[in-house]
N, CA, C and O atoms as a GROMACS GRO file, in nm:
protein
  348
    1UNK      N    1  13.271  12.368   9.042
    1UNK     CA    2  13.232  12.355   9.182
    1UNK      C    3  13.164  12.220   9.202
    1UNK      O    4  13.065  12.194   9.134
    2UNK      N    5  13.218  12.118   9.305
    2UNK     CA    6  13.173  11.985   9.353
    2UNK      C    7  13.021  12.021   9.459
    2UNK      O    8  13.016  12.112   9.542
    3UNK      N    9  12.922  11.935   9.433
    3UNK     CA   10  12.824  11.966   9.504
    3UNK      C   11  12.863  11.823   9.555
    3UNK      O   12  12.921  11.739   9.486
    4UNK      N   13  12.807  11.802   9.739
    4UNK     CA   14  12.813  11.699   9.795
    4UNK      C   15  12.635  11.706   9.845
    4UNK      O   16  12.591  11.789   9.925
    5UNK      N   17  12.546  11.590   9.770
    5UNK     CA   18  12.415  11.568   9.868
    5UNK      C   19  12.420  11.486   9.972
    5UNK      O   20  12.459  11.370   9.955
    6UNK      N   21  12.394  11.516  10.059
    6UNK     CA   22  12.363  11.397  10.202
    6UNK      C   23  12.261  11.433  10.254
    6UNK      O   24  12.232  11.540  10.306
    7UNK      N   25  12.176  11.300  10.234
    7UNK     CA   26  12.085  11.283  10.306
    7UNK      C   27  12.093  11.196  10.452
    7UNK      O   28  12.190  11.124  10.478
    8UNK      N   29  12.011  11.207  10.517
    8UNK     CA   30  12.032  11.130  10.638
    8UNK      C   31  11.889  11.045  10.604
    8UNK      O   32  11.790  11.110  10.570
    9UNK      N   33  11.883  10.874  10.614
    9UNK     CA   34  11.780  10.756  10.568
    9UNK      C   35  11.697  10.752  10.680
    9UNK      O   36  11.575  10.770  10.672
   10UNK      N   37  11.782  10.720  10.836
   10UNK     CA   38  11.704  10.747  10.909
   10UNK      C   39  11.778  10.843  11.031
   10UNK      O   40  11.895  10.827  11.067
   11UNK      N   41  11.703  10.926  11.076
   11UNK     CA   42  11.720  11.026  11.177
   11UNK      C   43  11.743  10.996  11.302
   11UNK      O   44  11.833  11.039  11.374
   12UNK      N   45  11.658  10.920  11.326
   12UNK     CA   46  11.638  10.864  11.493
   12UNK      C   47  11.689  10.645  11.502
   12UNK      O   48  11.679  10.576  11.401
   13UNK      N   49  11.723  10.602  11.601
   13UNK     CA   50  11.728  10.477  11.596
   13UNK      C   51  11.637  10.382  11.614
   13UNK      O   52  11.553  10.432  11.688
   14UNK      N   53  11.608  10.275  11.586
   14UNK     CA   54  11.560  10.161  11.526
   14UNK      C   55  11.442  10.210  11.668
   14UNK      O   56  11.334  10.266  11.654
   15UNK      N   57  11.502  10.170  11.786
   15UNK     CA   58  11.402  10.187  11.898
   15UNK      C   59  11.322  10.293  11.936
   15UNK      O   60  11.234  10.290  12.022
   16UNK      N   61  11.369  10.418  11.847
   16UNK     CA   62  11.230  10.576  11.911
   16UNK      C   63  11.177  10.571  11.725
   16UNK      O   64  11.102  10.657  11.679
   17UNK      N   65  11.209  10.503  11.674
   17UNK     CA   66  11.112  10.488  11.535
   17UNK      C   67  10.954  10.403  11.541
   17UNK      O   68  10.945  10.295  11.600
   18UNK      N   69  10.853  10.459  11.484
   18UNK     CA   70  10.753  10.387  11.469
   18UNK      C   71  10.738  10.257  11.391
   18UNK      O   72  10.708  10.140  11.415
   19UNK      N   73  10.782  10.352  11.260
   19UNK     CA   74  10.756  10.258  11.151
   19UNK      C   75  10.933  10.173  11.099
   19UNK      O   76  11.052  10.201  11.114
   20UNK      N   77  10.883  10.103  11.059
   20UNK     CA   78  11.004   9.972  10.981
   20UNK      C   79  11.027   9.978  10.832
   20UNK      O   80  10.923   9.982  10.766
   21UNK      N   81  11.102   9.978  10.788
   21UNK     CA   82  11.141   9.891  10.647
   21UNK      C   83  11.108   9.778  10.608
   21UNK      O   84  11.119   9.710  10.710
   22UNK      N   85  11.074   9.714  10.530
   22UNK     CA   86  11.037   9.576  10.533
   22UNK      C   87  11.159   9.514  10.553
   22UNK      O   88  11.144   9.418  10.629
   23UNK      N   89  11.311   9.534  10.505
   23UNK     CA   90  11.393   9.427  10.630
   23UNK      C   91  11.455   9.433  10.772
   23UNK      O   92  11.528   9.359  10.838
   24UNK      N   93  11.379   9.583  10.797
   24UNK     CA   94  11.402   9.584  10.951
   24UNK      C   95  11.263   9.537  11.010
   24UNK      O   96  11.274   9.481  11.119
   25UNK      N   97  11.134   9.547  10.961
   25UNK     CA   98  11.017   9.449  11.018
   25UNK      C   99  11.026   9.300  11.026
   25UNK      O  100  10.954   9.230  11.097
   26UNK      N  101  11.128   9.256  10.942
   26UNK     CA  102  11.144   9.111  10.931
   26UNK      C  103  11.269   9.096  11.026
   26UNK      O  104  11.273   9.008  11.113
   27UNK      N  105  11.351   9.168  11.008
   27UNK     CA  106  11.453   9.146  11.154
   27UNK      C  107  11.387   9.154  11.293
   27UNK      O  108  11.417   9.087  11.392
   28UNK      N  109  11.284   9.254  11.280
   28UNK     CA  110  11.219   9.268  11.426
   28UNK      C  111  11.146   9.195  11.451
   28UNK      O  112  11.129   9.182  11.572
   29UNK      N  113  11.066   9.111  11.364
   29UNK     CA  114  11.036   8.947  11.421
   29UNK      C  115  11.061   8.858  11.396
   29UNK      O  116  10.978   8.768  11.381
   30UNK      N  117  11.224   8.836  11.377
   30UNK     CA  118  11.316   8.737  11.375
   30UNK      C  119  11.326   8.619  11.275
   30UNK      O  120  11.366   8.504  11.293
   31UNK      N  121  11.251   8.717  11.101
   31UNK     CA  122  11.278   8.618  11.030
   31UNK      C  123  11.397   8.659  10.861
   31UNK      O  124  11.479   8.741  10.821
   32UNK      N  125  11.345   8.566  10.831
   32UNK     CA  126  11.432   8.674  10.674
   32UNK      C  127  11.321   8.744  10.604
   32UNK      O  128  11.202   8.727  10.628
   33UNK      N  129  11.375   8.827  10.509
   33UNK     CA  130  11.275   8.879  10.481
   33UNK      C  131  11.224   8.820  10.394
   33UNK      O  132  11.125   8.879  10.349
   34UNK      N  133  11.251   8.711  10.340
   34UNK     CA  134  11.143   8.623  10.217
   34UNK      C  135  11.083   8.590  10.318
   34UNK      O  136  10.977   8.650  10.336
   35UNK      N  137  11.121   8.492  10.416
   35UNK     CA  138  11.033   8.437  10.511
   35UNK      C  139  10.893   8.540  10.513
   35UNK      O  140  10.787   8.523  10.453
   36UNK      N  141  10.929   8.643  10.597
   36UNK     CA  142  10.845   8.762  10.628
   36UNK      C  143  10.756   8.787  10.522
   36UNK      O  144  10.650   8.845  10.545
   37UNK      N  145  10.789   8.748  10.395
   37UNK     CA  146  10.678   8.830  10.309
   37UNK      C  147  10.590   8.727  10.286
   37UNK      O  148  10.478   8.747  10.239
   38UNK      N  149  10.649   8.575  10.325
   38UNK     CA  150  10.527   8.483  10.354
   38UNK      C  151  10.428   8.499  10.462
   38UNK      O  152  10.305   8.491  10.462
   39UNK      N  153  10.528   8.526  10.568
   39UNK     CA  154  10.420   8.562  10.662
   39UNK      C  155  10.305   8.667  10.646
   39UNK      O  156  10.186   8.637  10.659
   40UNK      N  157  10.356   8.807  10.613
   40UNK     CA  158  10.274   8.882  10.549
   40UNK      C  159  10.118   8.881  10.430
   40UNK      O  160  10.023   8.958  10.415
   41UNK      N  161  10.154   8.770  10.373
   41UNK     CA  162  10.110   8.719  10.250
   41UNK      C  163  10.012   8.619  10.330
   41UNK      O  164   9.911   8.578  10.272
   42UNK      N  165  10.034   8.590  10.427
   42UNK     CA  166   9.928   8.464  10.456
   42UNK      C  167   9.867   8.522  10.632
   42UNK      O  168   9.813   8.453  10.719
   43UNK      N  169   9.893   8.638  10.635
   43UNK     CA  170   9.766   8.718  10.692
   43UNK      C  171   9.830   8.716  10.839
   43UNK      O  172   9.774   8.786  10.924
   44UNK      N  173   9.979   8.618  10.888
   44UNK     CA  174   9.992   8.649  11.015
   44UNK      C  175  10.062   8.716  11.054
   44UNK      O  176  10.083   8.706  11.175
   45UNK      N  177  10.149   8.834  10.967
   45UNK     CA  178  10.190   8.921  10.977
   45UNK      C  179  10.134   9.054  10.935
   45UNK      O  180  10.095   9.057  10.818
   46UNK      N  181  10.122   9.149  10.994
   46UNK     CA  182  10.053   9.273  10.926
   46UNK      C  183  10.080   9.310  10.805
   46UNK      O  184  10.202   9.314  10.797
   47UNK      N  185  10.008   9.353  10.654
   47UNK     CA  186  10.040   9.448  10.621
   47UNK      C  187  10.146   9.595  10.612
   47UNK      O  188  10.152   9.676  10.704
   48UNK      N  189  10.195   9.602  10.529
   48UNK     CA  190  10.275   9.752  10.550
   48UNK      C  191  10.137   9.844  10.514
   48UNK      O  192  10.026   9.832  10.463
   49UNK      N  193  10.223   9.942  10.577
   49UNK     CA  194  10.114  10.053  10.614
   49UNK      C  195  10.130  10.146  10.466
   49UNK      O  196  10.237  10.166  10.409
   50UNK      N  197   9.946  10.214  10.404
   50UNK     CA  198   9.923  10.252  10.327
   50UNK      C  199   9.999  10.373  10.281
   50UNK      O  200   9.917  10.464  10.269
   51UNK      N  201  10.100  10.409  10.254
   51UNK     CA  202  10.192  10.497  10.222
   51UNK      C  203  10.269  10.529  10.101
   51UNK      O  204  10.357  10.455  10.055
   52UNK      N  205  10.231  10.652  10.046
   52UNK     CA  206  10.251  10.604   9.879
   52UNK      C  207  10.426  10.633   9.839
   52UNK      O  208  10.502  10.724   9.873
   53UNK      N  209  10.447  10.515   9.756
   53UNK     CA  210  10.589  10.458   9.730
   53UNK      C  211  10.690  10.416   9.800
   53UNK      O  212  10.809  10.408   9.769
   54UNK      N  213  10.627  10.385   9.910
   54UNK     CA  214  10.730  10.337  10.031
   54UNK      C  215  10.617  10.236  10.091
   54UNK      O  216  10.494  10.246  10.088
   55UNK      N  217  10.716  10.117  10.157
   55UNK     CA  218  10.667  10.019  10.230
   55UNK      C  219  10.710  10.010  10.355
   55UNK      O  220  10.814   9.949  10.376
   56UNK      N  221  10.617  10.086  10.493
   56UNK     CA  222  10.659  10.071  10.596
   56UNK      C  223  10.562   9.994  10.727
   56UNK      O  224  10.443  10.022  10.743
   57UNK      N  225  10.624   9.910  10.800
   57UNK     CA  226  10.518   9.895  10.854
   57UNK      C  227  10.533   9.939  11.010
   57UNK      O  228  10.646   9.958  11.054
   58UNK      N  229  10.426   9.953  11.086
   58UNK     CA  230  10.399  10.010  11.196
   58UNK      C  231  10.485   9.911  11.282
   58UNK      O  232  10.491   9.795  11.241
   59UNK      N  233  10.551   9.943  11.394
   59UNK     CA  234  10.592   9.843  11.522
   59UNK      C  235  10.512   9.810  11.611
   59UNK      O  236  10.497   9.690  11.635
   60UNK      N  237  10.438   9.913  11.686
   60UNK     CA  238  10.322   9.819  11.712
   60UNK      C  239  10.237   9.749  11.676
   60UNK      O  240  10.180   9.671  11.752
   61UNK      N  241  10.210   9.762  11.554
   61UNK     CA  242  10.097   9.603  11.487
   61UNK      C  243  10.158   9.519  11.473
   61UNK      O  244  10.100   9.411  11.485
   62UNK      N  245  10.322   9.515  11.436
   62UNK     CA  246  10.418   9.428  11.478
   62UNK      C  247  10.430   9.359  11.583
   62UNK      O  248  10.460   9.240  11.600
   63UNK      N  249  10.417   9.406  11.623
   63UNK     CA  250  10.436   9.387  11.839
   63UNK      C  251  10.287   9.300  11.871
   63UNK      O  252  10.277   9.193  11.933
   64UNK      N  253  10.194   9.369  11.819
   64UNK     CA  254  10.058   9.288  11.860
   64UNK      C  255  10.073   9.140  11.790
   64UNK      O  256  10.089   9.026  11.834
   65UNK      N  257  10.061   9.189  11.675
   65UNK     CA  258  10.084   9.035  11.563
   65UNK      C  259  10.161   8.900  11.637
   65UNK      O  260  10.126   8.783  11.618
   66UNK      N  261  10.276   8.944  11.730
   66UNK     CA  262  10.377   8.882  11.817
   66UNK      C  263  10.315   8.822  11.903
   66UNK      O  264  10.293   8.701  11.905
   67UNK      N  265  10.266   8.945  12.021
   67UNK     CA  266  10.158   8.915  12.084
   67UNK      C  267  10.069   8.826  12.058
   67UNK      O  268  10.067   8.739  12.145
   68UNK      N  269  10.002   8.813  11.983
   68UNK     CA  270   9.899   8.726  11.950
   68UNK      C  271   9.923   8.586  11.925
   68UNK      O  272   9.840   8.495  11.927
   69UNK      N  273  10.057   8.579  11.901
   69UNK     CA  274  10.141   8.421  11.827
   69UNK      C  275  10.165   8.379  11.959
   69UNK      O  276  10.143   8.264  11.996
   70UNK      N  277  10.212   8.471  12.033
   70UNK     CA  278  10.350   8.404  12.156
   70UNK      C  279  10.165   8.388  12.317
   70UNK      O  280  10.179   8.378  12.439
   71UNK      N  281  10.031   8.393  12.238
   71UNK     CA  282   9.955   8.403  12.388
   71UNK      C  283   9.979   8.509  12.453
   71UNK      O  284   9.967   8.497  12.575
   72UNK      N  285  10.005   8.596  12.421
   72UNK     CA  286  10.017   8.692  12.495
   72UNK      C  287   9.892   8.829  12.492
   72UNK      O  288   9.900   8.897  12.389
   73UNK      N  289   9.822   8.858  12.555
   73UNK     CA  290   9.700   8.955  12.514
   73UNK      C  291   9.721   9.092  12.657
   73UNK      O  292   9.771   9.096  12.769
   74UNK      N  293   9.641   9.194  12.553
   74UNK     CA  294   9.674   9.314  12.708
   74UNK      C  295   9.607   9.300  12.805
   74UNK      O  296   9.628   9.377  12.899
   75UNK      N  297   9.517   9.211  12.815
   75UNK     CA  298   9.429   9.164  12.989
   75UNK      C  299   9.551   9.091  13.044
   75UNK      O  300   9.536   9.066  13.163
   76UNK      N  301   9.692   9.040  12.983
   76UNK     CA  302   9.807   9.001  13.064
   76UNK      C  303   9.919   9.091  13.123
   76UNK      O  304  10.030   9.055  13.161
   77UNK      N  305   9.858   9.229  13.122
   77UNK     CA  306   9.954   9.333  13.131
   77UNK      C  307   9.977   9.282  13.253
   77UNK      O  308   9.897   9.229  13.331
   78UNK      N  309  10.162   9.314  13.270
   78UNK     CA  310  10.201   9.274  13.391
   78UNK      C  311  10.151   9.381  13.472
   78UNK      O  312  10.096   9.354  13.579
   79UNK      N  313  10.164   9.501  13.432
   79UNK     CA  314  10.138   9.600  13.578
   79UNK      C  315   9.970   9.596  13.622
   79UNK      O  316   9.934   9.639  13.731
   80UNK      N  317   9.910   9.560  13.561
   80UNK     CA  318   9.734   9.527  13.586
   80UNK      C  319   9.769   9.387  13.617
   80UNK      O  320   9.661   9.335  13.644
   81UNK      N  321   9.849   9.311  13.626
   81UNK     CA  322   9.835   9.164  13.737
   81UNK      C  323   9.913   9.242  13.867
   81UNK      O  324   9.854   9.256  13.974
   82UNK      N  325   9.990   9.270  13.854
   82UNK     CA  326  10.061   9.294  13.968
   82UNK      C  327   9.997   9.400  14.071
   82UNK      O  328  10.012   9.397  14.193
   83UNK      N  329   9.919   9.502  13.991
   83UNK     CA  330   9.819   9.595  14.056
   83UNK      C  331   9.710   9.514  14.158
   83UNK      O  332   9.693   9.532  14.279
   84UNK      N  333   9.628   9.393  14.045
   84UNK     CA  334   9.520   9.284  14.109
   84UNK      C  335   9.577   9.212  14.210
   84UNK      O  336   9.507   9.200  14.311
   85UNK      N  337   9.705   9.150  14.213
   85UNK     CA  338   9.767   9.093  14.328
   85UNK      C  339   9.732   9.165  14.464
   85UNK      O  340   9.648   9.133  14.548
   86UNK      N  341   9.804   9.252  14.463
   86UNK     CA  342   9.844   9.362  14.592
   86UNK      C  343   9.686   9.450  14.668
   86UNK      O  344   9.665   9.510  14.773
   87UNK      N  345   9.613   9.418  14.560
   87UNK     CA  346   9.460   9.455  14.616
   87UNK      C  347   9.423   9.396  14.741
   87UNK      O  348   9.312   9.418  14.790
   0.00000   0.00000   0.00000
């Protein structure tokens, strides 16, 4: 008797996922992933998150980390300017 295992790696797609792979965190901020582990390594990229035997990192500290490079901060939220406008 043939046994077939299948697993499924990931369940849901790239966009309703939290966490990353380290070469989908480095695709998601547009570098390679050697690049990325420099970045990582020299503090302007987050950390992967503390998780034992796996390296994943969060998308939003991703996203902030971005944030923070590109000037961008949450006192620039568009809907809190656009709210202050219309006051």
């Amino acid at each position: 008797m043939t046994m077939i295992n299948c697993a499924l790696i990931h369940a849901l797609p790239p966009s309703d996922r939290r966490v990353f792979g380290r070469a989908e965190a480095a695709s998601f901020v547009g570098a390679s992933v050697g690049y990325f582990d420099k970045l990582v390594r020299a503090g302007i990229m987050p950390a992967p998150l503390p998780l034992p035997g796996v390296k994943r990192w969060d998308v939003r500290a991703l996203d902030r980390a971005l944030d923070g490079l590109s000037g961008i901060s949450e006192s620039q939220d568009f809907d809190n300017e656009w709210d202050r406008l219309v006051q």
